[in-house]
C-alpha positions in Angstrom: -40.9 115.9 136.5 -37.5 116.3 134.4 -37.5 119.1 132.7 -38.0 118.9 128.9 -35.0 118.2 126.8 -35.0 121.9 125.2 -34.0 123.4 128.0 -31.7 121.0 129.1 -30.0 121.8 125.5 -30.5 125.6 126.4 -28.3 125.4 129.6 -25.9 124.4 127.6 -24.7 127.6 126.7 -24.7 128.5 130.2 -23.1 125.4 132.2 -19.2 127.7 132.4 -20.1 131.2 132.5 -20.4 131.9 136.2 -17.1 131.5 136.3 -15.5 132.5 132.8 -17.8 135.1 132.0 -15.4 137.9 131.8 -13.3 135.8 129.3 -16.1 135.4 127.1 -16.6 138.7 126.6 -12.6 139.4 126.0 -12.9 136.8 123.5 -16.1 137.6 121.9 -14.3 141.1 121.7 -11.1 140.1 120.3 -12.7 137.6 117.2 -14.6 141.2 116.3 -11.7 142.9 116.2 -9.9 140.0 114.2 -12.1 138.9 112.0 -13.4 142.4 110.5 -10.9 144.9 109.7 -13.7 147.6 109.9 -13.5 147.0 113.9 -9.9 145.9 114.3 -8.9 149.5 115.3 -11.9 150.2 117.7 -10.9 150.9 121.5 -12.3 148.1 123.3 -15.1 150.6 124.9 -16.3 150.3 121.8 -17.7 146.5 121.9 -20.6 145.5 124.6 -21.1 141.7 125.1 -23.7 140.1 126.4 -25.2 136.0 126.8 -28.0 135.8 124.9 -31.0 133.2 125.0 -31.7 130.6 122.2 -28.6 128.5 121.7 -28.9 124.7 121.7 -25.2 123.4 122.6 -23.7 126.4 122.2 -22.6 129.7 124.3 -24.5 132.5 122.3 -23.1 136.1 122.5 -24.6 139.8 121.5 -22.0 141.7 120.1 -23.1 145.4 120.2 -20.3 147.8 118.6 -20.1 151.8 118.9 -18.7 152.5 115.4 -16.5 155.8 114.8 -19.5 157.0 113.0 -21.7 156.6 116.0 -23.6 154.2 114.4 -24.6 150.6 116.3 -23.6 147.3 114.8 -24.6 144.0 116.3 -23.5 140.5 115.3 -23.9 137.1 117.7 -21.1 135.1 118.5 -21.5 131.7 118.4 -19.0 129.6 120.7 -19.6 125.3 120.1 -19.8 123.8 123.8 -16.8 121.2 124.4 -18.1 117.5 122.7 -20.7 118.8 121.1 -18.6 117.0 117.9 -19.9 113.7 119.8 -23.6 114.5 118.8 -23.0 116.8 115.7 -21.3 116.8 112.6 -19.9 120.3 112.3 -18.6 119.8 108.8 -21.9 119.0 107.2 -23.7 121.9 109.4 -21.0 124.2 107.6 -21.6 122.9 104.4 -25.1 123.7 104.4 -25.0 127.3 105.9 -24.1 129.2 102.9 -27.1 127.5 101.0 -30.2 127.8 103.3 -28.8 131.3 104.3 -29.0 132.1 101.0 -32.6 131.3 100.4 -33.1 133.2 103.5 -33.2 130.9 106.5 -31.2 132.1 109.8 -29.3 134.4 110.7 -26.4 135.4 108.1 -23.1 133.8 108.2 -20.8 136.5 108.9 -17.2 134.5 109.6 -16.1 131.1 111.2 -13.1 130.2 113.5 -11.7 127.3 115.2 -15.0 126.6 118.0 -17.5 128.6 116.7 -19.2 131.4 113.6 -20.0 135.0 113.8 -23.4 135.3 112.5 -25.9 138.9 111.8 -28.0 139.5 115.0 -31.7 138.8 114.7 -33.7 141.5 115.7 -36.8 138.5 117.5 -38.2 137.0 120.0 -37.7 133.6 120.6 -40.9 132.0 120.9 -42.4 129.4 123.4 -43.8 126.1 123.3 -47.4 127.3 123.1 -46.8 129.8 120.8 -46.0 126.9 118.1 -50.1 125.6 118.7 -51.5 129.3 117.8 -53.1 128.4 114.4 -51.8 132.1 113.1 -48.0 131.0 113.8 -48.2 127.0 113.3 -49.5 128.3 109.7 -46.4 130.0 108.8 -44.3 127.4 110.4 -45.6 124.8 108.1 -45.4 127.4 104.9 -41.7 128.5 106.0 -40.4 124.6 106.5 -41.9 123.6 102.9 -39.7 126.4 101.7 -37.1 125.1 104.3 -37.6 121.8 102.6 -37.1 122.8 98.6 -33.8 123.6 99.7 -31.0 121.6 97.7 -27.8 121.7 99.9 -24.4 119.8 97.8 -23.5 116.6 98.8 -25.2 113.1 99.1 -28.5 113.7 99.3 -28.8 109.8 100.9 -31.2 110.2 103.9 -29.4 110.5 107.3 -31.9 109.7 109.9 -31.2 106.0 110.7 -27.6 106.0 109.7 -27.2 108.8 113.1 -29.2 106.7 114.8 -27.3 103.4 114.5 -24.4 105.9 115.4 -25.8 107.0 118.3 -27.0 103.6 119.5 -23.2 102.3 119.1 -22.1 105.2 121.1 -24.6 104.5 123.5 -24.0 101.0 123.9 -20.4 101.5 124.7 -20.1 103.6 127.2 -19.5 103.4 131.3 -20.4 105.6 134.1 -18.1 106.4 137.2 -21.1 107.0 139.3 -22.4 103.2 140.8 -26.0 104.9 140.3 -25.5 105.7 137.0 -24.0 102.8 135.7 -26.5 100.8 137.3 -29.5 102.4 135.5 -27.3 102.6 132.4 -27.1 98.8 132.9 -31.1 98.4 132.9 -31.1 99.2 129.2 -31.3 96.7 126.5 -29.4 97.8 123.4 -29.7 95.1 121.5 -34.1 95.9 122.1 -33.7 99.1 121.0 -31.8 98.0 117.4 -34.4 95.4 117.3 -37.1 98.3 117.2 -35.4 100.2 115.0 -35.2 97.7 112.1 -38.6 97.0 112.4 -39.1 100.9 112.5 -36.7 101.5 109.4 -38.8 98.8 107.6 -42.3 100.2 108.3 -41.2 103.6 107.2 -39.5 102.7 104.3 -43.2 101.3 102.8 -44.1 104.7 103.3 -42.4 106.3 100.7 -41.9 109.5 102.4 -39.9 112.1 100.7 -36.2 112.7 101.1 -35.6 116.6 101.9 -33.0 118.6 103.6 -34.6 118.6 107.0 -34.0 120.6 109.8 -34.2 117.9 112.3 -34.7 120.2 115.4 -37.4 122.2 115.0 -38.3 123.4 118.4 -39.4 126.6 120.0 -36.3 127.8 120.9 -35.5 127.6 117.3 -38.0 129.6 116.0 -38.1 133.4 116.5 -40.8 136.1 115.6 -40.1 139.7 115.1 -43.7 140.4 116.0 -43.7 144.4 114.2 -42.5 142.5 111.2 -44.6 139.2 111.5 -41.4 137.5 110.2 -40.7 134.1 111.6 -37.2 132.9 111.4 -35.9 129.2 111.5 -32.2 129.5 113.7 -29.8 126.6 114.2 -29.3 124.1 111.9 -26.5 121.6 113.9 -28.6 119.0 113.3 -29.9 119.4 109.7 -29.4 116.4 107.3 -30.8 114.9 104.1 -33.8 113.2 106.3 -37.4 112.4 105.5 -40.0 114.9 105.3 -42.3 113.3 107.6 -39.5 112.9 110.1 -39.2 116.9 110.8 -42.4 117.4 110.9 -43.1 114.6 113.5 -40.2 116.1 115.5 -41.9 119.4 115.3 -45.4 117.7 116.8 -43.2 116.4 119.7 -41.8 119.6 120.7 -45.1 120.6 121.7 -44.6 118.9 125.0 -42.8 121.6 126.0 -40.5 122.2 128.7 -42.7 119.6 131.3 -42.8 116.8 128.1 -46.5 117.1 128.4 -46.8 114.8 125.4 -50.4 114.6 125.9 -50.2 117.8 124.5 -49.0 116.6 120.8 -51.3 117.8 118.4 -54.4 116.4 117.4 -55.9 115.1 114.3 -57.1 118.4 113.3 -54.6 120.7 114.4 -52.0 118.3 112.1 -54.5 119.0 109.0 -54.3 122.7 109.7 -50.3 122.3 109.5 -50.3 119.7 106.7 -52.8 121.8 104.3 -50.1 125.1 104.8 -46.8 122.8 103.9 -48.7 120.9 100.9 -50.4 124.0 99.3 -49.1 127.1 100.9 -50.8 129.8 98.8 -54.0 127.6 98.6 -54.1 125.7 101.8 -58.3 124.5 101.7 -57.8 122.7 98.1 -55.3 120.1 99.4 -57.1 116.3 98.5 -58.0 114.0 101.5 -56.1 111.6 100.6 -52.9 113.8 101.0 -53.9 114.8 104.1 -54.2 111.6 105.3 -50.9 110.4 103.5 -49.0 113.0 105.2 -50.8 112.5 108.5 -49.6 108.5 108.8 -46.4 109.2 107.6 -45.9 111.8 110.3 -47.7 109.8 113.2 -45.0 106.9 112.4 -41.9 108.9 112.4 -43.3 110.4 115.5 -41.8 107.2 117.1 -38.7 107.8 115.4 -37.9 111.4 117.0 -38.1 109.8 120.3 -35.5 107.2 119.9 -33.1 109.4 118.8 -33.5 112.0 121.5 -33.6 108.8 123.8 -30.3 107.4 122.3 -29.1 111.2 122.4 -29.6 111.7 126.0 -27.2 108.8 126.7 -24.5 110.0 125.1 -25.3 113.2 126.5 -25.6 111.8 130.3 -21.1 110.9 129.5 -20.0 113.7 127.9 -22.1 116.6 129.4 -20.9 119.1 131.6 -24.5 120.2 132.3 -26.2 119.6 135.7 -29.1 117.6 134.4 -30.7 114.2 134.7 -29.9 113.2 130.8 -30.5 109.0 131.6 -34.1 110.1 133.5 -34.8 111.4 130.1 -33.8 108.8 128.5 -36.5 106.8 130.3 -39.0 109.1 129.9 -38.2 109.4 125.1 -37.6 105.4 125.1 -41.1 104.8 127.4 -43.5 107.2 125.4 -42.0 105.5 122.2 -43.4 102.2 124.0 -46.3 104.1 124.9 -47.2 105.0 121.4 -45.7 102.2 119.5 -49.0 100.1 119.1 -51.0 102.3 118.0 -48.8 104.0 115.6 -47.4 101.1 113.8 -51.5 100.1 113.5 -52.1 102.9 111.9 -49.6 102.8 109.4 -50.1 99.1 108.6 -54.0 99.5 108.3 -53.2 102.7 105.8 -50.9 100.3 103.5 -53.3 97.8 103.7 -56.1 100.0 102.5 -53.7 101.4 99.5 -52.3 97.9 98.3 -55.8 97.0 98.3 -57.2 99.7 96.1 
């Protein structure tokens, strides 16, 4: 079974330490002491660094500093891994920062250097794929992301979702592998079929009417934390947020129940997807949301659902060029681009049947 893309992503953060983790620590020492003059003149007995859990593409580091006073500061160090620049755009993750930081979302930006950003340490767990299907926690989820979603971050507010794609696909497309294995598999995939399905996708959706918000665009586990004294739920990393479609994230959400085995038999039924939709449409009065929004939000999600697993598919390629992680990124390529095929019929009947019904009425 390949392992589910999250923690593929997750290793990332941990494919050069065994042998640079000392330097790591230097470093994640010396951009304390240079960034904040409060802790330029600490003796470097002063700093403890340790890798932390919950970064996507990125090394995370715990900062932990001994102040004069005695007192314990801690910050996290964010270091970007190399070509992460291939699948993100780092100038429109910085532009949105200061905004959904300031309506409370993630971790606090603290400073940014060259590779990375020096963020406030959150005092949470991360939490695991199940955790997202307890009805307690997949209730605040959906309240927190239509707060996420009210968010108005400058710029274009054009949606973004097939305009990566298509960037992705022509990366994709493009590309050669040294390895004869891997270049032969890479081979076996029909580009020009996979632009096909998204026009057709992009044209579907776009009769759907779904709204444009700032979206978070990868909304899994690992990007959720709890402090569970608190019963505070943070969102964390937002390298992937954009001006998307509402129904989009929250399909993307649904597919991360899979989990780290990409069970996707386990994507949420019917009525677990009501008991999200009712919280993000009416978060302080979640049983007086109409049927017909329910069922609204419910196609709109079930068809983007298709969507989220052509770009992860389209992402792993890339990925299986310019990673230096030891994982199986065209096997999961396979695995995205066939349950898209898997579910295509039936979603896209859906859908259709729904627009019927409404032109009709």
């Amino acid at each position: 079974m390949v392992r589910q893309a999250e923690q593929a992503r997750r290793e990332e953060k941990r494919r050069e330490h065994n042998n640079g983790e000392g330097l790591h620590e230097q470093r994640g020492r010396n951009l304390c002491k240079d960034l904040f003059l409060k802790w330029s003149s600490l003796d470097e007995s002063c700093f403890t660094v340790e890798t932390v859990s919950g970064g996507i593409t990125n090394l995370l580091l715990k900062v932990s500093i001994r102040e004069n006073s005695g007192n314990m500061d801690y910050v996290t160090v964010r270091l970007y891994g190399p070509n992460t620049d291939l699948v993100i755009d780092r100038k429109r993750e910085l532009q949105a920062l200061p905004h959904l930081s300031a309506a409370g979302f993630g971790a606090k930006l603290l400073g940014i250097f060259g590779n990375g950003m020096v963020q406030s340490f959150l005092d949470a767990r991360t939490l695991s794929p199940t955790d997202m299907s307890i009805p307690e926690i997949a209730s605040e989820i959906a309240r927190q992301l239509h707060r996420f979603h009210m968010v108005a971050v400058p710029g274009s507010t054009e949606p973004q979702l097939w305009n990566d794609l298509l960037k992705f696909l022509d990366k994709a497309a493009a590309l050669k592998f040294e390895d004869s294995g891997k270049q032969a598999r890479y081979e076996s995939i029909s580009f020009p079929e996979i632009r096909d399905e998204i026009d057709k996708l992009k044209d579907l959706t776009t009769l759907l009417n779904s709204p444009v918000v700032f979206a978070h665009n990868d909304l899994l586990s690992g990007n959720l934390m709890l402090n569970d004294k608190e019963g505070r739920l943070y969102f964390i990393d937002f390298e992937y947020g954009s001006y998307s479609y509402r129904g989009y994230d929250i399909a993307n959400h649904f597919n991360e129940y899979a989990g780290f085995d990409c069970d996707y038999s386990l994507y949420p039924q019917k009525e677990t997807q009501y008991h999200f939709f009712r919280n993000y449409l009416e978060p302080q009065k979640p049983h007086e949301v109409p049927d017909d929004d329910l069922e609204a939000l419910f196609v709109e999600t079930n068809t983007f659902r298709l969507a989220s697993h052509i770009y992860w598919a389209l992402w792993a390629i890339v990925q299986a060029q310019v990673s230096s992680i030891d994982f199986d990124y065209l096997s999961y390529f396979f695995l995205r681009y066939n349950e898209y095929k898997k579910q295509r019929e039936t979603c896209i009947s859906v859908a259709r049947e729904y627009l019927s019904r409404s032109a009709g009425s």
